[in-house]
N, C-alpha and C positions, 0 to 999 in steps of 0.2 A: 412369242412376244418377249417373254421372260430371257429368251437367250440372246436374240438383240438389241435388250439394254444393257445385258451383260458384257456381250462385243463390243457396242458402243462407250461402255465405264473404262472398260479396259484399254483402249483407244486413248481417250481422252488421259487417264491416266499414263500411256505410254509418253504419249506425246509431250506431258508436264514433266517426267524423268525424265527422259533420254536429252530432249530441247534439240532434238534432230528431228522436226517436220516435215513431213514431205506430203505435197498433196498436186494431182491436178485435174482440170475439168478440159475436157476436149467436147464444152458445150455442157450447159447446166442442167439437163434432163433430171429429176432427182435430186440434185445438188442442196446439200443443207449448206446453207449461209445466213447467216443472220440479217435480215433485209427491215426498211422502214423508209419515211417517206413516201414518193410515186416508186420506187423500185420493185422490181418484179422479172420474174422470172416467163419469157414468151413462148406460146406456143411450140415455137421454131427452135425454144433452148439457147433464144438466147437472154442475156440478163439486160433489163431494161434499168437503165436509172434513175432516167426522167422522160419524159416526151413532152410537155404542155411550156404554157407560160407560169410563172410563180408555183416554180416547185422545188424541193430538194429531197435527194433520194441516196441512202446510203446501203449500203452492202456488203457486210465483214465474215471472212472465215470466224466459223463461230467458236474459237479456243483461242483462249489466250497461250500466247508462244512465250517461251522463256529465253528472253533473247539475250540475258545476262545472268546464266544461271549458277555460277561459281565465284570468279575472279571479280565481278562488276563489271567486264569489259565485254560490250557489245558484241555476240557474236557476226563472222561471215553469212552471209544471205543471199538470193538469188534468186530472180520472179524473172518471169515474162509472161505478156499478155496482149493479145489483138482484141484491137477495139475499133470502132466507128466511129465519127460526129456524121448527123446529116441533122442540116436545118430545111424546115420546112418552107422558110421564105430567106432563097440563097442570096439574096442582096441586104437581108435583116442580120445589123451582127449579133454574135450571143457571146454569152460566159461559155468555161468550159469544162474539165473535169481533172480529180487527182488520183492517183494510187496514195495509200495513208498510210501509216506506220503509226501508231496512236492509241494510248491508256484507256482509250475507250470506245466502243464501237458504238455510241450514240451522243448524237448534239443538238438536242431538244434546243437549245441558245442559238445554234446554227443560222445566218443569216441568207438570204437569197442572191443571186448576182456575183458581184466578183467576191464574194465571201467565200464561195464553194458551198455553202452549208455547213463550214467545219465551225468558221471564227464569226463573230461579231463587231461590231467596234471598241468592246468594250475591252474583249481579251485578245484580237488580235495584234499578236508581237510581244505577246505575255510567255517569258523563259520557264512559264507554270505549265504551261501546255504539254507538254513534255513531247510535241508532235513533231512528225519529218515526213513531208509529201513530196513527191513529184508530179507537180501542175501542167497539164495540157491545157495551156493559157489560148483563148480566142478573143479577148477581148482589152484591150488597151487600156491600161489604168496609171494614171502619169503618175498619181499619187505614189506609186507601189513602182515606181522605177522602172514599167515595164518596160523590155527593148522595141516590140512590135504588139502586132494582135494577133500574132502564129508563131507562139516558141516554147520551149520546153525548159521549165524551170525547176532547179530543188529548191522546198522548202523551209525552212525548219521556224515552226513554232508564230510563222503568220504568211502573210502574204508578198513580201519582198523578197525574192529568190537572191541563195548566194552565190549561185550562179547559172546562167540562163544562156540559151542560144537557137533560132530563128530554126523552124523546123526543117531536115532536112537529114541525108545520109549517107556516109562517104559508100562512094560506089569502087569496091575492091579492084575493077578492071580499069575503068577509066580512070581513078584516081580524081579527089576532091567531093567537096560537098554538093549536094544535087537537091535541090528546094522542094520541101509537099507543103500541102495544106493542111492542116487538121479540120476543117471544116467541110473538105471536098466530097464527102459521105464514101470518099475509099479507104478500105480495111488496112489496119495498120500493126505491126508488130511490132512491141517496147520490149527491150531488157535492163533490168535493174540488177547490177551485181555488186555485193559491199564486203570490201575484205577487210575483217575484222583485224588484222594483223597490221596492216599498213593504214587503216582510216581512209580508205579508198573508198571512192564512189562512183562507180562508171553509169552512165544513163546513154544507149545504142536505141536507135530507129532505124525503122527501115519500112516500106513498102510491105505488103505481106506475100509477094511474089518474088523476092529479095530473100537471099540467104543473109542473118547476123551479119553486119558490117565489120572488117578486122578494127577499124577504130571507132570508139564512142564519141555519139554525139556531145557527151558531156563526162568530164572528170577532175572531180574535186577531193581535195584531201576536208576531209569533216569527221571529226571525234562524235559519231554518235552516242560514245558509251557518256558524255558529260550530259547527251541531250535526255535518252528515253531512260525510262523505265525497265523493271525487269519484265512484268509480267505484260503482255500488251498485244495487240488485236492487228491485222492486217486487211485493208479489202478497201473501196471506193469509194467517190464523194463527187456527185456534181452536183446544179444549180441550175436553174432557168430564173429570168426576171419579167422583161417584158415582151420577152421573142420564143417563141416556142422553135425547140433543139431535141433530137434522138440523141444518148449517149449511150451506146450499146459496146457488151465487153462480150466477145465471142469464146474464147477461151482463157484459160488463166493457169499458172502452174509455178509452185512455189517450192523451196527447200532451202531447211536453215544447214548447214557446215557442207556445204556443198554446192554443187551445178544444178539449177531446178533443169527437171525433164522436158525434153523439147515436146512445144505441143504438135500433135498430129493433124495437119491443116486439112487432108482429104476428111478429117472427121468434124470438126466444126461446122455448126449450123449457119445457114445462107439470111442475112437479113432480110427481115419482114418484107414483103410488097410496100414500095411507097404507090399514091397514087388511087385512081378509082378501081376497082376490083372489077373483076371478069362478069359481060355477062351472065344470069343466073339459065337454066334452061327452062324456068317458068316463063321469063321476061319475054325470052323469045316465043313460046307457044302464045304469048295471050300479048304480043302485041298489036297481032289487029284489032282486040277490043282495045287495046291501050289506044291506039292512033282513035278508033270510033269515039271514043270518051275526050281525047284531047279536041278533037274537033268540033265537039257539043259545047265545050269548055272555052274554047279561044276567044270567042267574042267578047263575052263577059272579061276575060282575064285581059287582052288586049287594052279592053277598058282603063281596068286598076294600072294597069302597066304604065298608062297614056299618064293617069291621072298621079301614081306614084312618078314617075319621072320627071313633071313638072314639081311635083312636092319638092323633091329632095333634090334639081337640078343644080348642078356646080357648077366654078369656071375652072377649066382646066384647059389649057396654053402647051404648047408643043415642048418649051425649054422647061414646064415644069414635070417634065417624064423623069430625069435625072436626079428628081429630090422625093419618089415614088415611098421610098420606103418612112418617109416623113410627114406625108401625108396622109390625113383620117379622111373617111369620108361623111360627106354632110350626115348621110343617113343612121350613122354608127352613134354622131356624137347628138344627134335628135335622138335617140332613142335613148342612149345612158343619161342625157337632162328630164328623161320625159317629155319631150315637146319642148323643152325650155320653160317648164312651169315654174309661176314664181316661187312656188315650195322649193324649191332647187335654187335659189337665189341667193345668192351669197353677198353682193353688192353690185351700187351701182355709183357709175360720175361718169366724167369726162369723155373717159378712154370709152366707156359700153359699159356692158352687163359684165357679170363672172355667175358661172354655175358650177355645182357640184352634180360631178356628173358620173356613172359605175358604165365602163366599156360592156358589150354586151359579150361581147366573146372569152376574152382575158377577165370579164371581172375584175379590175385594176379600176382604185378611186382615184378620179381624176377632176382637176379646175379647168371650167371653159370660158375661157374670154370672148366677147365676141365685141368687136370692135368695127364700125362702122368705115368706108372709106370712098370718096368722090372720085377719085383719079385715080388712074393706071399707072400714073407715072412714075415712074424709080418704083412698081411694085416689086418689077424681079430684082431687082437689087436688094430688099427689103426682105421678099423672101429667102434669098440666098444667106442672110445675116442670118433669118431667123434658124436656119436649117445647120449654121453653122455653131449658133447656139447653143442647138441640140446636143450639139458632139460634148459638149461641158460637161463634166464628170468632177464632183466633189464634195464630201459630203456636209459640206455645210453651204449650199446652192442647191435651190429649188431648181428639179430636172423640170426644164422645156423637153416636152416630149414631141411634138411636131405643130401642123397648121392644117385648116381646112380653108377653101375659098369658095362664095357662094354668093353670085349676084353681086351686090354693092357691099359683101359683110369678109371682114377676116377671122378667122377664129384659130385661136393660139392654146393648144392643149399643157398643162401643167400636172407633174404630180399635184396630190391634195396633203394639204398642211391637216392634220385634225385639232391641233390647237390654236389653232387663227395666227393672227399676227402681236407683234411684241407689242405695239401702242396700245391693243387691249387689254393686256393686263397693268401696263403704267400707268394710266387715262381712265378706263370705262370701266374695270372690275376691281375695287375699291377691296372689297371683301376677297379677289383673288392675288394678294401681290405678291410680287415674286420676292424669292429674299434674297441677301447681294450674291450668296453662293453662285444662284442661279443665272443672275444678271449680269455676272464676273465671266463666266462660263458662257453665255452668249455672245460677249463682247469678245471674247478670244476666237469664237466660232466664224463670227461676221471676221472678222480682222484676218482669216485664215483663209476664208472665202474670198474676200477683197486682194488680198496677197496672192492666190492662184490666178485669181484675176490679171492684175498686173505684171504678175513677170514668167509665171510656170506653164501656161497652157500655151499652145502652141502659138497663135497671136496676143497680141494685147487689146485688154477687152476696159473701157471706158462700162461704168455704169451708171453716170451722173444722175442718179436720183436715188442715193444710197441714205435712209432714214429708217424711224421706228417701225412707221407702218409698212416697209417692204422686205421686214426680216418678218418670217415666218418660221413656226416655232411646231416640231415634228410631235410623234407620242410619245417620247421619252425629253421634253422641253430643249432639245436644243436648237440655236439657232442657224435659218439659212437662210440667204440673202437671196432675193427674189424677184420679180417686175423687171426682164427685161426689157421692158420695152423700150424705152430711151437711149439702151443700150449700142455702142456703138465698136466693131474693130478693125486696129488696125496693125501691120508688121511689127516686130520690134525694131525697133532701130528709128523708124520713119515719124514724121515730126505729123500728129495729129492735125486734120486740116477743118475741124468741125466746127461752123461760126454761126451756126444760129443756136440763139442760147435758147438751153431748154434745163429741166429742174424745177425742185420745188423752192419757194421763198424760205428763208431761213436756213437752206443749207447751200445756197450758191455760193462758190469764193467771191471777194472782191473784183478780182479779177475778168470773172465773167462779163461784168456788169459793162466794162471797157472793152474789149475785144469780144464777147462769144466765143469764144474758142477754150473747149475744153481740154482738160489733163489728167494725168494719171493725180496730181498737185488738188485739180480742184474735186477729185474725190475722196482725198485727204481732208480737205476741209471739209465735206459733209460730214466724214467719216467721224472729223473732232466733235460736231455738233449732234450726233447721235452718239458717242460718247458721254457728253453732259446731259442728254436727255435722258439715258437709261441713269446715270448715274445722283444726278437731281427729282427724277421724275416726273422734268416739268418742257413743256413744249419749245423748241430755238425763240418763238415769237408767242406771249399771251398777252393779247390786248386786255385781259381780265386784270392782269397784275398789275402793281401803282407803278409811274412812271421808271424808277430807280430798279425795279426787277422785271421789266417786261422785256428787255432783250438778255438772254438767258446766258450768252456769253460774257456780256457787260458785266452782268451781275458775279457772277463768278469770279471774274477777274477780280469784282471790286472785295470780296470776300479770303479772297487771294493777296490782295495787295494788301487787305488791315492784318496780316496773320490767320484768320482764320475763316483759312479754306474750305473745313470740313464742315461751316454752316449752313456748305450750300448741298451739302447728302440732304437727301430725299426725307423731309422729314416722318413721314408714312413711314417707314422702317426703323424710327426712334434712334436708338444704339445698336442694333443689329445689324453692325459690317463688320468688317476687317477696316479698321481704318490706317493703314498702310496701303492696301490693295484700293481704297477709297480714295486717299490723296494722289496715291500716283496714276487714277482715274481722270480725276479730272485737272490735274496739271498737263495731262498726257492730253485730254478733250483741248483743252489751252492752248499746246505748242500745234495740233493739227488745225487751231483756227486762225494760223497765226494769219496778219493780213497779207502779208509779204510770202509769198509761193516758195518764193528759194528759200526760208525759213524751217519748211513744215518737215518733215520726216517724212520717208517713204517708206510702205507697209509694210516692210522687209526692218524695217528699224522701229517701228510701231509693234509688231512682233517680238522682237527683242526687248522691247523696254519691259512688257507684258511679261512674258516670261523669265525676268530679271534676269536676262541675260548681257544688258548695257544699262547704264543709268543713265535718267534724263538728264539733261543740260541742266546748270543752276538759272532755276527761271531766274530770279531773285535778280541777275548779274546782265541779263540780255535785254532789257528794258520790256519782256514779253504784255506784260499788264499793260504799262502803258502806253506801249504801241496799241492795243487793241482799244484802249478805252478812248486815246487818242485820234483813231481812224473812224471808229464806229460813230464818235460825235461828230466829229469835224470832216467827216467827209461824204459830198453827195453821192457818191456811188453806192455809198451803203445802205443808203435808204431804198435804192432800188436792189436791192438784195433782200431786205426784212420788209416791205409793205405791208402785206397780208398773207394767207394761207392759199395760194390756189397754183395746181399747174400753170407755167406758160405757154399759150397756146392750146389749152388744153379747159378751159376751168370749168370750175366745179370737179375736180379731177378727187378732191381730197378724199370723200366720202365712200372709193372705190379702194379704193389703195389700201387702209385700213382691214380691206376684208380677203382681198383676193386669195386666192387659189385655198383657200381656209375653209374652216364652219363658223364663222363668224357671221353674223345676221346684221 
């Protein structure tokens, strides 16, 4: 024992002088790596990184390399390694996995999904990282400029590659690029070569029945000696979220000032058995008492069968095969509500109920809507929006995760917010108020969300019922916009044709009131009016308040026009603002209520105002106040805009909204 930690001291010590590493695994039998996470080392030798839903697993050569051991400059390197994806449900997308280069071989902060497990929100894109990855991207994140959902990106120091390209590998004989999948669950061989001399970086793929391609898939000149560290750790990183993915590395083989050694592919281990396993040779001797016993048993089970099937029977339609991997079944989402017991209740109005509800397999906390409905008609169109919903990726929007349909009921799955929604803490929790830090920082959240909304995501997505009670507020308080339900898309370019008006009273434009027909315009104007809600604290419409401050916009204006605007901050927070970041608050609520559509900003310039990147117009000079105070009195359409509090076509809707996909009671 004594002499092979002596070997071993001595090792590690070489490896720290010399900073010439050389190591590699033709399958991990043995293999010391420093692992945590679901990572693991299989039967079969080969390295497991993750396999489930909500997981992340990492795995580092356990020495740190001296990749700048003299000069400061970066030395030359050289890795390759075959790996796998295979998903478990091949129509379900996933995240995917990285090779690391990184100051550290653990990320306790590490987030799930398209984080890899390495970054967070908080540090991702932080030049503190001191990190350089090569990401085996499967998953589409427009946020992160991704090109597709199959390409090979370098990292450095977050998730926006500097340079990225659609997986594939030039074939030496036929010449040109020839397309793979990373997700096909076929073995795949990566090289990573970095010439310290030149600031070269080549990234080569290929098939693993494929000789090294003479050109790389990817090659960038990038100065890593500005990026890493001297001392620093090498080895893998992927993620799962809410789709369970194999990410398996079969061999791996590394060297610093030099060629890493080819791996030996007749000695690498064969991926696990997917699938149900082989007959046992008990099964087959005692299957005739098995049959004898099953046949004793049928009746009764027949029974339960007859009587569960009726339980839990769904509608399922032939056109909706195609939106399979979006759909729950009844049974799943009875069972994470409990029955739908009112313990699990989270609200109730117009639209139905909402439950909190825990999937029984994924263990993922989830909002169940369930929402009543008389007619089939326009349902696949309906479902089609909901499914395209889905696809919406941003992190300040509450993930629509799919639908179930059952009898006369639809039920629309949502992540779960755990701090309910933003009107509960402006409104109902007096003792919890937020302070503007927090309420500045939501307003930017929603505003960033409404922005991807309108012009980043692939169509243009109308939310016309954008208020307090549909931002929803995660565990770490920020905000995400939420409730699609009203929600409506369409191309860009194409002129919205939506004419029956729907929304809540006090944040519909003028507009509405005369045509029905929404806009990107009239969810600018909700958007102003939950602007002075969060920013006043006080509801678009309180019939509580005396005449002269019951329309919240009015009032403000009128606060606005005597000079002093900032009387109309939320008095509950005393002096505790920024009052800079306060007035151009609600000047900013102001110019989005303007009455006139061709007036307001679009969220792309609402954005800018917010991060003082343009300045507003001189209200003072555009007649803005009095245009509104003007219109608000003297004009009947307004009144059909502020009446009361209740959905259209929908009422009593209020008292649901306030809590959905939350723990709000």
């Amino acid at each position: 024992m004594f002499l092979k930690l002596l070997i071993w001291f001595l090792l590690i010590r070489y490896a720290s002088s010399e900073g010439d590493a050389d190591f590699i695994y033709n399958g991990f039998h043995g293999a010391n790596l420093s692992m945590d996470g679901a990572a693991k080392i299989t039967s079969e030798g080969v390295l497991l990184l993750t396999q489930s839903t909500h997981q992340k697993g990492h795995a580092f050569y356990p020495i740190r390399l001296p990749f700048k051991p003299s000069n400061g400059k970066v030395q030359s390197f050289s890795t390759n390694f075959v790996f796998a994806i295979v998903l478990q449900y091949p129509n379900v997308s996933s995240f995917g996995a990285a090779f690391v280069i990184s100051p550290s071989k653990e990320f306790p902060q590490g987030e799930l999904g398209n984080y890899l497990g390495i970054f967070n929100p908080n540090n991702v894109g932080n030049s503190t990282n001191h990190i350089a990855a090569i990401e085996l991207d499967t998953y589409l994140n427009p946020e992160y400029d991704d090109i597709n959902d199959n390409h090979i990106g370098i990292d450095i120091n977050g998730l926006k590659s500097i340079s990225s390209a659609p997986a594939s590998y030039f074939g030496n004989m036929s010449g040109g690029f020839k397309n793979l999948s990373l997700i096909s669950g076929e073995q795949m061989h990566l090289w990573v070569d970095y010439n310290g001399d030149q600031n070269q970086l080549n990234v080569t793929l290929s098939p693993i029945n494929v000789p090294k391609p003479d050109r790389p898939l990817l090659s960038s000149t990038v100065n890593l000696s500005s990026i890493l560290l001297d001392d620093i750790y090498v080895g893998f990183s992927s993620s799962t979220r809410t789709a369970p993915v194999y990410h398996y590395i079969l061999g791996w083989s590394f060297k610093m000032n030099g060629q890493a050694q080819a791996l030996d592919l007749s000695r690498l281990p064969k991926l696990p058995r997917m699938g149900p396993k082989k007959k046992s040779k008990l099964l087959i001797i005692g299957l005739p008492v098995i049959v004898v016993f099953f046949t004793f048993t049928v009746i009764s089970a027949v029974g339960l069968f007859v009587r569960s099937k009726i339980k839990f029977a769904e509608v399922l339609e032939d056109w909706e095969h195609e939106f399979g991997p979006h759909r729950f079944s009844y049974k799943d989402l009875f069972m994470a509500t409990k029955g739908f017991k009112d313990s699990e209740l989270l609200g109730v109005g117009g639209f139905g109920r909402v439950y909190r509800g825990v999937l029984p397999v994924s263990r993922l906390e989830v909002a169940v809507k369930r929402i009543s409905h008389e007619s089939r008609q326009g349902m696949r169109e309906f479902i089609s929006e909901i499914v395209s919903l889905g696809r919406l990726r941003h992190r300040n929007l509450v993930q629509l995760l799919g639908y179930c349909r059952r009898k006369r009921e639809l039920l629309l799955v949502y992540d779960f917010m755990p701090n309910g929604s933003l009107d509960r803490f402006l409104f109902d929790h007096p003792n919890s108020m937020l302070s503007w830090n927090q309420r500045f920082r939501i307003i930017k959240g929603v505003a960033l969300g409404l922005l991807y909304l309108h012009e980043e995501w692939e169509q243009l997505v109308l939310h016309r019922d954008i208020k307090a009670s549909n931002v929803l507020l995660d565990n770490e308080m920020n905000g995400r916009l939420g409730d699609f339900g009203l929600a409506r898309l369409y191309d860009h370019g194409t002129d919205p044709q939506t004419t029956h008006m729907v929304g809540t009273f006090g944040y519909l434009a003028p507009e509405l009131t005369r045509r029905g027909k929404a806009t990107t315009s009239t969810d600018v104007f909700a958007f102003g009016a939950f602007l002075l809600e969060v920013a006043c604290g006080r509801r678009p419409i309180d019939p509580r308040s005396s005449m002269e401050e019951e329309m919240l916009v009015e009032w403000v204006s009128e606060c606005w026009r005597r000079g002093k605007i900032l009387e109309a901050a939320d008095r509950k927070m005393g002096q505790e603002y920024n009052e800079e970041q306060m007035e151009l608050v609600l000047k900013l609520g102001l110019l989005c209520s303007h009455p006139v559509a061709a007036e307001r900003p679009s969220m792309r310039q609402v954005m800018q105002f917010l991060d003082r990147d343009a300045c507003l117009p001189d209200l003072s000079s555009d007649g803005l106040g009095a245009a509104i105070l003007s219109h608000h009195k003297g004009s009947d359409d307004i009144h059909l805009s502020y009446p009361s509090s209740f959905e259209l076509g929908f009422p009593n809707s209020s008292s649901i909204e306030g809590s959905v996909l939350s723990g709000g009671r």
